[in-house]
C-alpha positions as CSV (number, residue, x, y, z in Angstrom):
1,X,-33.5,53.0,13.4
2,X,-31.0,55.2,15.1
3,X,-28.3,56.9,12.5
4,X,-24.6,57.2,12.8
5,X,-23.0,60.2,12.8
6,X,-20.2,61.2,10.5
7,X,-17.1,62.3,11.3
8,X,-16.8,65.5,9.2
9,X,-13.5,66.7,10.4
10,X,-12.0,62.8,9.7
11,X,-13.4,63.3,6.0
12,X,-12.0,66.8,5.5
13,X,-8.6,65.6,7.0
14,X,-8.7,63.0,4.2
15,X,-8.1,65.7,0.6
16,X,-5.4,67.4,2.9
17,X,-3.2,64.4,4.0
18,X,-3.5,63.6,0.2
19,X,-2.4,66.7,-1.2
20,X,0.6,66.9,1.7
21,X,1.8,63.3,0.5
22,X,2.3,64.3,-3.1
23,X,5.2,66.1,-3.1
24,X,7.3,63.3,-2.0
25,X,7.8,62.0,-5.2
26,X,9.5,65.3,-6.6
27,X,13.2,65.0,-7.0
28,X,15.3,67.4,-5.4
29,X,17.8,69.4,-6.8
30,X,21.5,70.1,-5.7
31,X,23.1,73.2,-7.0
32,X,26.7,73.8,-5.5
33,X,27.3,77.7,-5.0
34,X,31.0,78.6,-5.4
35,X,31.3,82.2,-3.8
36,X,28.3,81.5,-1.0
37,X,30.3,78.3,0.0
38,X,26.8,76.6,0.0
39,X,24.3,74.0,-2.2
40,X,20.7,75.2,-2.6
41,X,18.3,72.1,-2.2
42,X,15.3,72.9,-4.9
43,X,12.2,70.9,-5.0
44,X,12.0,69.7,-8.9
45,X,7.9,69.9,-8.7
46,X,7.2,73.6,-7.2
47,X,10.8,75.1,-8.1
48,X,11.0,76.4,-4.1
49,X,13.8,76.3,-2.5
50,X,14.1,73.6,0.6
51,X,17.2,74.4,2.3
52,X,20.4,76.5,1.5
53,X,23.3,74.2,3.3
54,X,26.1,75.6,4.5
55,X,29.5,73.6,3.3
56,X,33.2,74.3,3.1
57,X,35.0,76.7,0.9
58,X,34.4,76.9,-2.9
59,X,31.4,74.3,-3.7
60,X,32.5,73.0,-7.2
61,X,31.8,69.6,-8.4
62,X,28.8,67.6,-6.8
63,X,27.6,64.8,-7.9
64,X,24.8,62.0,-6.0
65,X,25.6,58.8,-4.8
66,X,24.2,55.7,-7.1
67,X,21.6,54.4,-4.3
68,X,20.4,58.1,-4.1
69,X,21.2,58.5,-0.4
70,X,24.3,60.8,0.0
71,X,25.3,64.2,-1.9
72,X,29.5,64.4,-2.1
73,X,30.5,68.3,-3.1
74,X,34.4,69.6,-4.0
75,X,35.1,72.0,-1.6
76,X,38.2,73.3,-3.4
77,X,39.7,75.9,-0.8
78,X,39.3,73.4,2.0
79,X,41.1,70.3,0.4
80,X,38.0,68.2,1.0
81,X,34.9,66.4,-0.4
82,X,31.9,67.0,1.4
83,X,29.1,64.4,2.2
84,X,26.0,65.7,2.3
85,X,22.9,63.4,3.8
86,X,20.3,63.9,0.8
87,X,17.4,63.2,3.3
88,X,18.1,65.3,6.1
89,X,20.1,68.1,3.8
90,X,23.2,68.6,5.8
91,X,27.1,67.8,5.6
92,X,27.2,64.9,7.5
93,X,31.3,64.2,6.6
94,X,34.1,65.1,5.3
95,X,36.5,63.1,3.0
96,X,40.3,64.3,2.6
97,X,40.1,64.4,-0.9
98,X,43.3,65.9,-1.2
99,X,44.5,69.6,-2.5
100,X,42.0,71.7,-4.4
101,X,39.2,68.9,-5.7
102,X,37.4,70.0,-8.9
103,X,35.2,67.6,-10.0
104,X,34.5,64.0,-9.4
105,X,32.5,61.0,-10.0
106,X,31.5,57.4,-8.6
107,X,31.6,53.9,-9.9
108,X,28.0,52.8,-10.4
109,X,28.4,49.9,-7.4
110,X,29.3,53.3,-5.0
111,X,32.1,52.0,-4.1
112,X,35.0,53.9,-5.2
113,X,34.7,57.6,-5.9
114,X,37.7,59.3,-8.3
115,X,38.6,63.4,-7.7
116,X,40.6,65.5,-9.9
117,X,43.0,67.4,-8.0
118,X,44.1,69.7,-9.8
119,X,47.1,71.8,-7.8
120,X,48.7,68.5,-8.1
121,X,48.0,66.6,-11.0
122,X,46.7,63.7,-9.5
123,X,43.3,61.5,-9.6
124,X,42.9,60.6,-6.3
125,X,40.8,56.7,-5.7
126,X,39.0,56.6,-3.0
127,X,36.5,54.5,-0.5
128,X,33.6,56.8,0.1
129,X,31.9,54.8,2.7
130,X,35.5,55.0,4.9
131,X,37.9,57.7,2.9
132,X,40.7,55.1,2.9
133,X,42.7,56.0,-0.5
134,X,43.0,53.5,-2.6
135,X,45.7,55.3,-4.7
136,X,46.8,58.5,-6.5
137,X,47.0,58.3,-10.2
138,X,49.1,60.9,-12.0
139,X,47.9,62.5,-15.3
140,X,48.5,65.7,-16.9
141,X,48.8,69.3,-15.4
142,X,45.4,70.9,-13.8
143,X,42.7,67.5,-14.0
144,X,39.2,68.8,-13.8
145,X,36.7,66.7,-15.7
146,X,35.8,63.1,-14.4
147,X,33.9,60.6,-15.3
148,X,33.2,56.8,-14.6
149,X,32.2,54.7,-17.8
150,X,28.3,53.3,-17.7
151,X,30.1,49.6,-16.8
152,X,32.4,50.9,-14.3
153,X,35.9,49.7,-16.2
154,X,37.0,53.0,-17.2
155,X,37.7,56.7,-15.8
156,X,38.4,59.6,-18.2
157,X,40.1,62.4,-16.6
158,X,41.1,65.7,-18.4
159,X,43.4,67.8,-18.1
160,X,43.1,71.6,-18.6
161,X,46.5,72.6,-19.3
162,X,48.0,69.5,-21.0
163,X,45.2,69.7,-23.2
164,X,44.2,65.7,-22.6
165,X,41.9,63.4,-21.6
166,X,43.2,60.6,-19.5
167,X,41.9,57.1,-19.6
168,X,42.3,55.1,-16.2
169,X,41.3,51.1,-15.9
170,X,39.6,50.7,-12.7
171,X,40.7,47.5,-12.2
172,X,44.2,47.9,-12.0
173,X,44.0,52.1,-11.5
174,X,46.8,52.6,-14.5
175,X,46.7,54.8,-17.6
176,X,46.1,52.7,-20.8
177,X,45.6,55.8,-22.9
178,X,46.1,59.5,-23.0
179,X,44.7,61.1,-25.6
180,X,45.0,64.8,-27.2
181,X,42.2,67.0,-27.6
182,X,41.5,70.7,-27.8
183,X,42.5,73.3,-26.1
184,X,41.5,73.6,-22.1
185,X,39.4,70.6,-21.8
186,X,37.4,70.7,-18.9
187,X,34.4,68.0,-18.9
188,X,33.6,63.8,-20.2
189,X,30.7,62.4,-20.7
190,X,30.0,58.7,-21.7
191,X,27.3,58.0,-23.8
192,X,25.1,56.0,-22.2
193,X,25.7,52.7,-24.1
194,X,29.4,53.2,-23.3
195,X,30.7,53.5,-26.6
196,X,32.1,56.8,-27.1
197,X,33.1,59.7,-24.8
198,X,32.6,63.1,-25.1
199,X,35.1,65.5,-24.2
200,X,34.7,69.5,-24.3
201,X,37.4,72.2,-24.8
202,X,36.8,75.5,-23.2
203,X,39.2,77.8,-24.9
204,X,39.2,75.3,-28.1
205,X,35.2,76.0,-28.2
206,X,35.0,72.4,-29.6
207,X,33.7,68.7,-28.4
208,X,35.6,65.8,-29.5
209,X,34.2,62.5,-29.8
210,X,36.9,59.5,-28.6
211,X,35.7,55.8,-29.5
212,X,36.0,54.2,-25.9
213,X,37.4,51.0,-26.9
214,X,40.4,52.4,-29.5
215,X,40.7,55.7,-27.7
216,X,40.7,57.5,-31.5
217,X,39.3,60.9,-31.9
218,X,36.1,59.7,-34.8
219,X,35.3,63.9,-34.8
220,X,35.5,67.1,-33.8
221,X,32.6,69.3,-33.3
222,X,32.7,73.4,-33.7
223,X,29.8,75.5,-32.9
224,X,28.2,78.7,-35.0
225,X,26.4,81.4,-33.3
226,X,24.9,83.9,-35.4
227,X,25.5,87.0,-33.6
228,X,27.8,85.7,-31.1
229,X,31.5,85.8,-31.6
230,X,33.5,82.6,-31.5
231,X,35.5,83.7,-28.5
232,X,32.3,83.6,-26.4
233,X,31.5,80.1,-27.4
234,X,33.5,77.4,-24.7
235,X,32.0,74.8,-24.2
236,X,31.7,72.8,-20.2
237,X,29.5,70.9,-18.5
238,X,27.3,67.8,-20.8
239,X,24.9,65.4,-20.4
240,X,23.1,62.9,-22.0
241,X,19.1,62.8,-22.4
242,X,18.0,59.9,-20.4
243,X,17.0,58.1,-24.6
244,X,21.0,59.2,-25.7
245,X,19.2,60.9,-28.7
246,X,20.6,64.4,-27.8
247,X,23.7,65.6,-25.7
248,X,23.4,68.8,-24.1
249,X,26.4,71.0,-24.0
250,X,26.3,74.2,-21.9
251,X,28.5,77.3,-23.9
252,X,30.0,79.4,-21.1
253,X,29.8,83.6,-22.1
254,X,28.1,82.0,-24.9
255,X,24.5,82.2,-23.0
256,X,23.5,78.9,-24.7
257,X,23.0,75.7,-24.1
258,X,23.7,73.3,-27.7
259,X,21.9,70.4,-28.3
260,X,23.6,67.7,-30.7
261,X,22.6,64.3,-32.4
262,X,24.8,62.0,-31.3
263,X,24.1,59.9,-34.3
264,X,25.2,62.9,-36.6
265,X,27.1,64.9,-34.9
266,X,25.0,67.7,-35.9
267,X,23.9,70.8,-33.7
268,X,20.7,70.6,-33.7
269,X,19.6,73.7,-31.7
270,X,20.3,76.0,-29.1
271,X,19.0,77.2,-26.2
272,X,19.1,80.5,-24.3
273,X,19.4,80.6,-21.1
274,X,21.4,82.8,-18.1
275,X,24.8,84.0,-18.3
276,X,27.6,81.9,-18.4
277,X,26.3,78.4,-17.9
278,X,28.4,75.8,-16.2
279,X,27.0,72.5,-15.4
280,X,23.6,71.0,-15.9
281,X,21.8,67.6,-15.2
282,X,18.4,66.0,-16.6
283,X,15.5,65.5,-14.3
284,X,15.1,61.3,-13.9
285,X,11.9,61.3,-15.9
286,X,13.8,62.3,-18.5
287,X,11.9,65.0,-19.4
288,X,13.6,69.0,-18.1
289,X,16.9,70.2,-18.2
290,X,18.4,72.2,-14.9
291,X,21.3,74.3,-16.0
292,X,23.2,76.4,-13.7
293,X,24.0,79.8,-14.3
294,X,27.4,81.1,-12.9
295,X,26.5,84.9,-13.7
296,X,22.8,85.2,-12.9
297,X,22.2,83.4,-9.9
298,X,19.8,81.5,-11.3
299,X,19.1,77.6,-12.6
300,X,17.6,77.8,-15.8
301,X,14.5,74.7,-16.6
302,X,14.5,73.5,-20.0
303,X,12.0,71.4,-21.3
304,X,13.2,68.9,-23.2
305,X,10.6,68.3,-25.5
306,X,9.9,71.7,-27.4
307,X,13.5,72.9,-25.7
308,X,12.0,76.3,-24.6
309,X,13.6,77.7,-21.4
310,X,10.2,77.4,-18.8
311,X,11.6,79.5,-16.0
312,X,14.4,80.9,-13.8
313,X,14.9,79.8,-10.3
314,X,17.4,82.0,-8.0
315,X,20.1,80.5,-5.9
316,X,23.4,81.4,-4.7
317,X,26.1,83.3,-6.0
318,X,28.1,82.0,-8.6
319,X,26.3,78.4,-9.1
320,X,28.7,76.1,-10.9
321,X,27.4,72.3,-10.5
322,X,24.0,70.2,-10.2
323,X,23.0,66.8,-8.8
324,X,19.5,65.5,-8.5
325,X,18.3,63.0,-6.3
326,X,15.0,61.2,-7.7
């Protein structure tokens, strides 16, 4: 009986096309670089860096689109809001978001994204797909923080020099609250069940906690350092684990990023990681932190488990935000 020959090479190409498919299930990382004018694309799995794309002036806020498909990024100095293709990494668009955008979110249906512009106290609504403007909502002097409640109804802006935080009704795009908090306020966060937001206070160094339905401040959080002086401490950027069992608040000159039980209000821990952290973001599976580093260069990974720093990964100058496509 006469034998078949293998195919060797067909078998060996077999491991290789296997081990080339994997890495398509990594998430990739945005990180928005204010003085290279550019976002570094990091692949979540191996930490390398894809792509460095070349944007507008002053890359600030940047946040992903809710079907995972398109990257927007403030470009303060040019009065625009970048649109970046997540799949092919590059500025496909621009949207006239209006003078000197800071940050910004979008409704969870994608189909209304909300900018603070903060040269002229104004939220500016918009269409994404089409940059129509929908409207301009006025709030208080120098908006910066934005953020879209988990059901869509509601927008908290604050505002850095008025010392407030804004809430806007999406369905009619009015104020039906405006709310006092500590000094320089610069980020919200939602919980994720859409209960309370989370507002932080740069030069204040404090968080306050607002129910979302009365729009009454239920407490104020301080932070204690040993070794670190209480001017260093301001607290920015937040987010949420993906359970909403710890909020992770990134401490400016502070070095550190705090973690608190939402449940208690307790500071639980903190973290060291590079100099001056601004933003961060949790990885999908729930299970590293990415924080930005404005005065190393660097993105510092977090795991959230034991919360020990795992490793620094260099980017561009002056990195402020982070968005993540799964």
């Amino acid at each position: 009986m006469k034998m078949k020959r293998l195919n060797v090479a067909a078998l060996a190409v077999v491991p290789v096309l296997m081990l080339a498919a994997s890495p398509v299930n990594a998430a990739k990382i945005f990180v928005s670089n204010e003085r290279d004018n550019t976002v570094t694309v990091v692949d979540s799995d191996s930490l390398k860096v894809l792509k460095t794309i070349e944007t507008g002036r002053r890359p600030r806020g940047i946040v992903i689109s809710p079907d995972n498909k398109e990257v927007f990024v403030c470009l303060g100095d040019d009065n625009v809001v970048g649109v970046i293709d997540a799949d092919k990494l590059e500025v496909v668009r621009e949207l006239d978001s209006g003078p000197d955008p800071e940050l910004m979110d979008v409704s969870p249906d994608g189909k209304t994204i909300y900018i603070a512009n903060e040269d002229d106290s104004m939220v500016t609504v918009m269409k994404p797909d089409s940059g129509e403007r929908i409207v301009e909502v006025p709030v208080g002097v120098e908006p910066e923080g934005m953020r879209v409640s988990p059901d869509g109804t509601v927008t908290v802006a604050t505002s850095e020099s008025s010392s407030m935080a804004h809430f806007i009704d999406t369905a009619t795009n009015e104020l039906i609250a405006n709310v006092l908090v500590d000094t320089r306020p610069r980020h919200a966060e939602w919980q994720p069940d859409g209960q309370r937001v989370w507002v932080s206070s740069e030069v204040g160094g404090t968080v306050s906690v607002i129910d979302g339905s009365t729009h009454e401040i239920v407490k104020v959080i301080g932070f204690e350092i040993p070794g670190v002086s209480p001017e260093q401490i301001q607290p920015v950027g937040m987010r949420f684990s993906k359970d909403g069992k710890k909020l992770f608040v990134a401490l400016g000159p502070a070095n550190r990023v705090a973690v608190i039980n939402p449940d208690t209000f307790e500071v639980e821990n903190y973290v060291l990681v590079g100099q001056r952290p601004w933003h961060l973001e949790v990885h999908p599976d729930g299970s590293k932190l990415y924080v930005a580093n404005g005065l190393t260069n660097d993105m510092t990974v977090v795991d959230i488990a034991t919360l020990k720093p795992e490793k620094s990964v260099p980017v561009g100058r002056l990195p402020w935000g982070i968005a993540i496509q799964p």
